[in-house]
C-alpha positions as CSV (number, residue, x, y, z in Angstrom):
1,X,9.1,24.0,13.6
2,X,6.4,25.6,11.2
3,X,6.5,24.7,7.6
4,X,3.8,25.7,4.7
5,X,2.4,22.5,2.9
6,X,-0.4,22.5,0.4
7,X,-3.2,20.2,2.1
8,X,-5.9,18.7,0.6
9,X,-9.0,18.9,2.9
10,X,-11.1,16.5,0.9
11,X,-10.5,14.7,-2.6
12,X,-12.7,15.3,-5.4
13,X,-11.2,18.8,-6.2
14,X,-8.2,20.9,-7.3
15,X,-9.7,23.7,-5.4
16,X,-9.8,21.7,-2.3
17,X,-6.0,22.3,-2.0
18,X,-5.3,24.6,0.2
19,X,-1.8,26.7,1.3
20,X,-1.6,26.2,4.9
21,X,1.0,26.7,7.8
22,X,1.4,24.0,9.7
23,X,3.9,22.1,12.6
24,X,6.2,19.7,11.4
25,X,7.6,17.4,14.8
26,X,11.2,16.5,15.0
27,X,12.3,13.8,12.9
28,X,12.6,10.4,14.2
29,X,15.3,8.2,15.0
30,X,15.6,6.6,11.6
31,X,14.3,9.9,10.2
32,X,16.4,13.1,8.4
33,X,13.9,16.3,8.1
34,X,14.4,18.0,4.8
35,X,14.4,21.6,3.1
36,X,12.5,20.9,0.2
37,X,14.0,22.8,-2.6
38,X,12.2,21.5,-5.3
39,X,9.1,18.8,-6.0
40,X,8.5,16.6,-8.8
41,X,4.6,16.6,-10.3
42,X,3.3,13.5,-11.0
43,X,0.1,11.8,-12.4
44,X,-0.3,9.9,-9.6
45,X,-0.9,13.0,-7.7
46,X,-3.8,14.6,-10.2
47,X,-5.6,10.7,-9.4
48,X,-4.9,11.2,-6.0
49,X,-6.1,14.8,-5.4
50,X,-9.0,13.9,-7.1
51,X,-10.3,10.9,-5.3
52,X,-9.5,8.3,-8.2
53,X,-6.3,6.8,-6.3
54,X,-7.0,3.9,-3.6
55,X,-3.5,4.3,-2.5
56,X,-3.9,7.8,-1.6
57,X,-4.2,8.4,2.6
58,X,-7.8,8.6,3.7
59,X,-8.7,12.0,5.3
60,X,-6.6,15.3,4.7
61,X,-3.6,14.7,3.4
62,X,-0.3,16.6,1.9
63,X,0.2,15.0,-2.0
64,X,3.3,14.6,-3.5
65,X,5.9,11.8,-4.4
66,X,9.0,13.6,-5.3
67,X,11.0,16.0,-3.6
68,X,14.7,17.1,-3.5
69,X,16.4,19.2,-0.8
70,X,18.8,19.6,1.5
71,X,19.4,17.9,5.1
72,X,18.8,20.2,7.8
73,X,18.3,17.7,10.7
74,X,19.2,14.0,11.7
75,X,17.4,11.1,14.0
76,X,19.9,9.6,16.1
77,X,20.2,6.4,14.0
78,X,20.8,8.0,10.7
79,X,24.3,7.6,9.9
80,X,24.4,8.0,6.2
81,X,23.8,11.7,5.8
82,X,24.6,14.7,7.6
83,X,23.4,18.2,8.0
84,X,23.9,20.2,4.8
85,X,24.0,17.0,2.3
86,X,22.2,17.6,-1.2
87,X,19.3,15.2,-1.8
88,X,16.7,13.9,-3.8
89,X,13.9,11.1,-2.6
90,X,10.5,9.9,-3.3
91,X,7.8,9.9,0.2
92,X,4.5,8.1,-0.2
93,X,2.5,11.6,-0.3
94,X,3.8,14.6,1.9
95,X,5.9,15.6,-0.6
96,X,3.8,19.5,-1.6
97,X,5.7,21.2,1.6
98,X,8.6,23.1,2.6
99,X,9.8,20.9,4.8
100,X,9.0,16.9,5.5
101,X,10.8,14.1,7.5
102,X,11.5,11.2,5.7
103,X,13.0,7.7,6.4
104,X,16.7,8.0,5.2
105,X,15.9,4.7,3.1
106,X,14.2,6.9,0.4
107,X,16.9,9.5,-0.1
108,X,19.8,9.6,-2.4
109,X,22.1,12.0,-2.5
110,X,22.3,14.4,-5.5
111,X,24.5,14.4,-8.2
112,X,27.0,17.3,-7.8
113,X,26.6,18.8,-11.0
114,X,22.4,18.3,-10.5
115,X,20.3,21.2,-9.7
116,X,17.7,20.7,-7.5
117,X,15.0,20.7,-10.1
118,X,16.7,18.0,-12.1
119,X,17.1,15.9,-8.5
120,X,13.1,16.2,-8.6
121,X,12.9,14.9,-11.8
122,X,14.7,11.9,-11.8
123,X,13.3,9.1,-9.3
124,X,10.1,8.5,-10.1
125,X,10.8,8.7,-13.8
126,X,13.7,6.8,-13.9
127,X,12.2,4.2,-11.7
128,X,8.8,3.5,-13.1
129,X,10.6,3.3,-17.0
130,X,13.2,1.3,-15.9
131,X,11.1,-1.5,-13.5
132,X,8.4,-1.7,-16.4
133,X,10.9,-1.7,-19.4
134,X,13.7,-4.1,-17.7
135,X,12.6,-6.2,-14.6
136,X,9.1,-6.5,-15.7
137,X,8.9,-5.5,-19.8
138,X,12.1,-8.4,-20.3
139,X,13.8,-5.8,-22.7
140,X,16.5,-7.2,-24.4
141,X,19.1,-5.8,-27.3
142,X,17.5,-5.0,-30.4
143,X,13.8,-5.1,-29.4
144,X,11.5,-3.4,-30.8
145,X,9.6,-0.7,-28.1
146,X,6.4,1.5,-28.1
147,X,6.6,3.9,-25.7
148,X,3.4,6.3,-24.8
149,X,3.9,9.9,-23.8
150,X,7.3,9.9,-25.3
151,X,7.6,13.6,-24.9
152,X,6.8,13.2,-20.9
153,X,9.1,12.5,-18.4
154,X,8.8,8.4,-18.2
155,X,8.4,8.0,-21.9
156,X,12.0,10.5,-22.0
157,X,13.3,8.1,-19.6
158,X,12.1,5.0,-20.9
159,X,13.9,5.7,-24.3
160,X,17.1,6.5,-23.2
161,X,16.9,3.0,-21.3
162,X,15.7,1.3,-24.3
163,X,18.2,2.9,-26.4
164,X,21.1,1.7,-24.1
165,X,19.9,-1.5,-24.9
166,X,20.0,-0.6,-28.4
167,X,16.1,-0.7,-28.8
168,X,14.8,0.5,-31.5
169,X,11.9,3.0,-30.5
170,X,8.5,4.5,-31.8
171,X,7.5,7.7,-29.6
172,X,3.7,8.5,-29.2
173,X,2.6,12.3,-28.6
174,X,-1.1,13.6,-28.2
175,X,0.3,16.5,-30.2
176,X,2.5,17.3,-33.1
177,X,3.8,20.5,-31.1
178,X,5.6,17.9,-29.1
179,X,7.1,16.2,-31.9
180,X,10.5,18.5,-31.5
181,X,10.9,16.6,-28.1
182,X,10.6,13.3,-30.3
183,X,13.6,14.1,-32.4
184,X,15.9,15.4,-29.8
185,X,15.5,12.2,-28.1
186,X,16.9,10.0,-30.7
187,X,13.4,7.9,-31.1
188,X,13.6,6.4,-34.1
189,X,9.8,6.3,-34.6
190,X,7.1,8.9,-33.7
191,X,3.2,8.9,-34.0
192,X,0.7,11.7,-33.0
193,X,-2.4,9.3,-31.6
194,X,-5.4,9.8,-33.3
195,X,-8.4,7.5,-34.5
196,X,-5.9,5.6,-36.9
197,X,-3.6,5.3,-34.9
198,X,-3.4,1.2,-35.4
199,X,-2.3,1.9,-38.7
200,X,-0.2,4.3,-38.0
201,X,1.6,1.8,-35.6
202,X,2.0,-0.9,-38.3
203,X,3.5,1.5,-40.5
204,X,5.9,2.5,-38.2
205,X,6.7,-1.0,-37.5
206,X,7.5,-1.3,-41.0
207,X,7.4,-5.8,-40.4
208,X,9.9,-5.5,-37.2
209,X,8.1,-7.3,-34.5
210,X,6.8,-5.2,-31.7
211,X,8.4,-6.7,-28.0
212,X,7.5,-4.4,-25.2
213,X,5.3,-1.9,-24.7
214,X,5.1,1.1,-22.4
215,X,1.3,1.7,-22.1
216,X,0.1,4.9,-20.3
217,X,-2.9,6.1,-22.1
218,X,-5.6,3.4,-21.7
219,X,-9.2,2.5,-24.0
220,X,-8.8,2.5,-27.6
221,X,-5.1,3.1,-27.8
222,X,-4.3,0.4,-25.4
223,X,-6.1,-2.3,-27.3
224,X,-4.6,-1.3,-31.2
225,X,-1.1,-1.5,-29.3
226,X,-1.8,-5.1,-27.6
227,X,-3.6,-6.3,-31.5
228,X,0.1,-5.8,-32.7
229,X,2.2,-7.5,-29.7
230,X,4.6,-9.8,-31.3
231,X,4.5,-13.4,-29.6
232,X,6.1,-13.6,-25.9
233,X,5.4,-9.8,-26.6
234,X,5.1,-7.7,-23.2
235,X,2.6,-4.5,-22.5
236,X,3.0,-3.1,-19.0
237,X,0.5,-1.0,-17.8
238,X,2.3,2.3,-15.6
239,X,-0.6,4.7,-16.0
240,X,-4.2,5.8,-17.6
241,X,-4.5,9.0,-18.9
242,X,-7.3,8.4,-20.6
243,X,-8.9,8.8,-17.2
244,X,-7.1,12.1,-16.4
245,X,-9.2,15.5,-16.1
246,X,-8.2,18.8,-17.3
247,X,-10.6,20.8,-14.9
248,X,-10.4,21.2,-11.1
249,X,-12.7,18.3,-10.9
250,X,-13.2,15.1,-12.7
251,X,-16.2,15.0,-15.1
252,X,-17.3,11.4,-13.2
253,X,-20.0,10.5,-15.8
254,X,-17.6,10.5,-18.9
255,X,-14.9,8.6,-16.6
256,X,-17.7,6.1,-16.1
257,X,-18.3,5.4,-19.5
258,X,-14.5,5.3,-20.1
259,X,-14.3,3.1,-17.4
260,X,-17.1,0.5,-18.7
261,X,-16.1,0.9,-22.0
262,X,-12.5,0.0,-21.6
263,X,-11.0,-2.8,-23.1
264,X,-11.1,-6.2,-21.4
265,X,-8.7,-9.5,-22.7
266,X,-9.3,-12.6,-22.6
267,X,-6.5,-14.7,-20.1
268,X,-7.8,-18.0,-22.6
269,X,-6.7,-15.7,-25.8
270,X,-3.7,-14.4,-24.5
271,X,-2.3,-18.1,-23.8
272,X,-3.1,-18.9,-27.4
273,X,-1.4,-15.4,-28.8
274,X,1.2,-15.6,-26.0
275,X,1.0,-12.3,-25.0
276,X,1.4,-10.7,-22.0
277,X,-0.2,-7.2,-19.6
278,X,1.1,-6.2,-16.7
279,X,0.6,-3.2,-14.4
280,X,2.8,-1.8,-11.4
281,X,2.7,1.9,-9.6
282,X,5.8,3.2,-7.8
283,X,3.7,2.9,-5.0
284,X,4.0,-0.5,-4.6
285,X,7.5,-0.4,-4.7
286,X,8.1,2.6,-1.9
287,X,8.5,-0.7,0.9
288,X,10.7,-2.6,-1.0
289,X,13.6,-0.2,-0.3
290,X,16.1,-3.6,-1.7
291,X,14.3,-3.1,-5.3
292,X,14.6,0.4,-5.4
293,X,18.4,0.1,-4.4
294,X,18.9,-3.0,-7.0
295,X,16.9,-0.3,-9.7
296,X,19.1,3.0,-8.8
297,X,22.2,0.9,-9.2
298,X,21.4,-0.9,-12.7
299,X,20.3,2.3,-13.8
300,X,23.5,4.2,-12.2
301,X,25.5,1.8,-15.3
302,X,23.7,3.3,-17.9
303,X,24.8,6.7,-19.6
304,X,20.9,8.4,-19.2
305,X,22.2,11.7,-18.7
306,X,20.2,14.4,-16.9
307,X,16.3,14.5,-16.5
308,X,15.0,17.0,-18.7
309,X,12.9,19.7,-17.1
310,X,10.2,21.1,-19.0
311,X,8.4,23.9,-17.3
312,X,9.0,25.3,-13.6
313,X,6.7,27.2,-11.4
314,X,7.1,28.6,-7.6
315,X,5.3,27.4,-4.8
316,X,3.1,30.0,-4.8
317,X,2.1,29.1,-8.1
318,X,1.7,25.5,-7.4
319,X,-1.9,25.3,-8.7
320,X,-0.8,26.6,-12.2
321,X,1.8,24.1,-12.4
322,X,-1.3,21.5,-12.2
323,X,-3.1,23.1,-14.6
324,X,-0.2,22.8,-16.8
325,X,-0.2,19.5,-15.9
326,X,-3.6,18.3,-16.2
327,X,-3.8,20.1,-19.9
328,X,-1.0,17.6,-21.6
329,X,0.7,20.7,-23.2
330,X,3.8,19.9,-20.8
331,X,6.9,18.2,-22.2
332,X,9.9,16.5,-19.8
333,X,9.3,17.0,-16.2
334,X,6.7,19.5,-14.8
335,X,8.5,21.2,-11.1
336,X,8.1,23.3,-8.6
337,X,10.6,25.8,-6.6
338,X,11.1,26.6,-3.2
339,X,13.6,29.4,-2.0
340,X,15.8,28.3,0.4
């Protein structure tokens, strides 16, 4: 069959990604082929499309993690779904199309009461906040937890899992506009990040002990976070921001003065402050299908309640969903429609 997919010819560029129409084979044995309803945006993509993600394919590929959609054919080992069934599943790119085939491993099926756009937001979210706050971050009832890009669609996540675990929670934001998102969510601390923001921390602390932290922003903001780790504190490392680029292309002599500027720890000093950094992507986790299960069905006991969907844009309009993106003015989860 012919889909459309957005392919990127060569990385380096937003303007490299092109709307093309395109064969799709038949799915394999172990394969269901999908009609994507809806797709997910992620930062992982913006690194990817522009050349700054060594886990992207090499040569021309289709981005995207995060799809939902409905089953319109089955390989002849696929016994869990059938033709018609509402789902919602995470690819290792491929996922900018109409129509993919996927291993049946990485689909779910969709909540009922879920729309489409709420299926796309929800995997990769919920995943990533969950494995870094939980099975690597150690949370436990009453910590205390910093989460960056609390207005985003991890740091929404991430809160509502801390607060299950009756966390309590300090919310960062690039900007105050966002600071409605904040409240709505229940965190009981938020911070715009600016030059003092250290300070800004510590008084937000007000003498609680800071346990776990969700870091996603990188250089100066990373290090006043990790100065105010309690001991057996935890900061896991799920993204960089600091490295993101609003334009089409990356700006690659300020990212190399981020990147040789950024802040580096010493493993002798962390034994003596017994602290910890860790750093995952979702990536990673896409083969260990027995993780992601284990993740989906802790987090299936907890009352998270639905993804929040920010902003939504067409197909057509892909490229200004990425713009939208890219410029940190979105809040919750940034998607994209198809029509059925």
């Amino acid at each position: 069959m012919e889909r459309q997919a957005y392919r990127l010819s060569k990385v380096g560029s937003t303007a490299n990604l092109k709307l093309v129409t395109e064969n799709l084979d038949e799915p394999q044995s172990n394969e269901v082929q999908i009609e994507v309803h809806a797709i997910g945006l992620n930062f992982a993509d913006i690194f990817a499309i522009h050349g700054l993600y060594s886990a992207a394919p090499e040569g021309s590929f289709v981005p995207g993690l995060e799809f939902s959609g409905k089953v319109t054919k089955i390989g002849s080992k696929v016994t869990g779904y059938k033709v018609g069934d509402r789902i919602m599943g995470v690819t290792r790119f491929g996922g900018y199309a109409s129509h993919l085939n996927i291993d049946d491993r990485h689909i779910v099926p969709l909540p009922e009461d879920w729309s489409y756009e709420e299926g796309a937001a929800y995997l990769v979210q919920g995943m990533t906040a969950y494995y870094a706050l939980v099975t690597l971050g150690g949370l436990q009832k009453h910590h205390t937890v910093l989460i960056h890009s609390g207005a985003g669609g991890v740091g929404i996540m991430a809160n509502r899992i801390a607060k299950s675990f009756s966390a309590y929670t300090i919310g960062t934001i690039g900007s105050d506009k966002k600071m409605n998102v904040l409240t709505e969510e229940g965190f009981d601390g938020k911070i715009v990040r600016s030059k003092k923001f250290g300070k800004d921390l510590k008084q937000a602390l007000d003498g609680r002990e800071l346990n776990v932290i969700v870091e996603t922003i990188g250089g100066e903001i990373f290090k006043a976070g990790y100065n105010l780790l309690a001991p057996q504190g935890r900061m896991v490392v799920v993204g960089a921001s600091q490295f993101a680029s609003p334009g089409n292309k990356p700006n690659y002599i300020k990212l190399l003065w981020k990147f040789l500027t950024r802040p580096k720890i010493d493993p002798q000093q962390m034994i003596q402050e017994n602290r910890s950094v860790m750093g995952f992507n979702l990536i990673w986790l896409y083969e260990k299908v027995d993780i992601m299960d284990d993740i989906l069905a802790e987090m299936s006991k907890l009352d998270l309640g639905r993804p929040k969907v920010g902003q939504s844009f067409s197909f057509e309009n892909l490229q200004d969903a990425i713009k939208l993106f890219q410029s940190g003015h979105s809040t919750g989860k940034v998607v994209v429609t198809l029509s059925p």
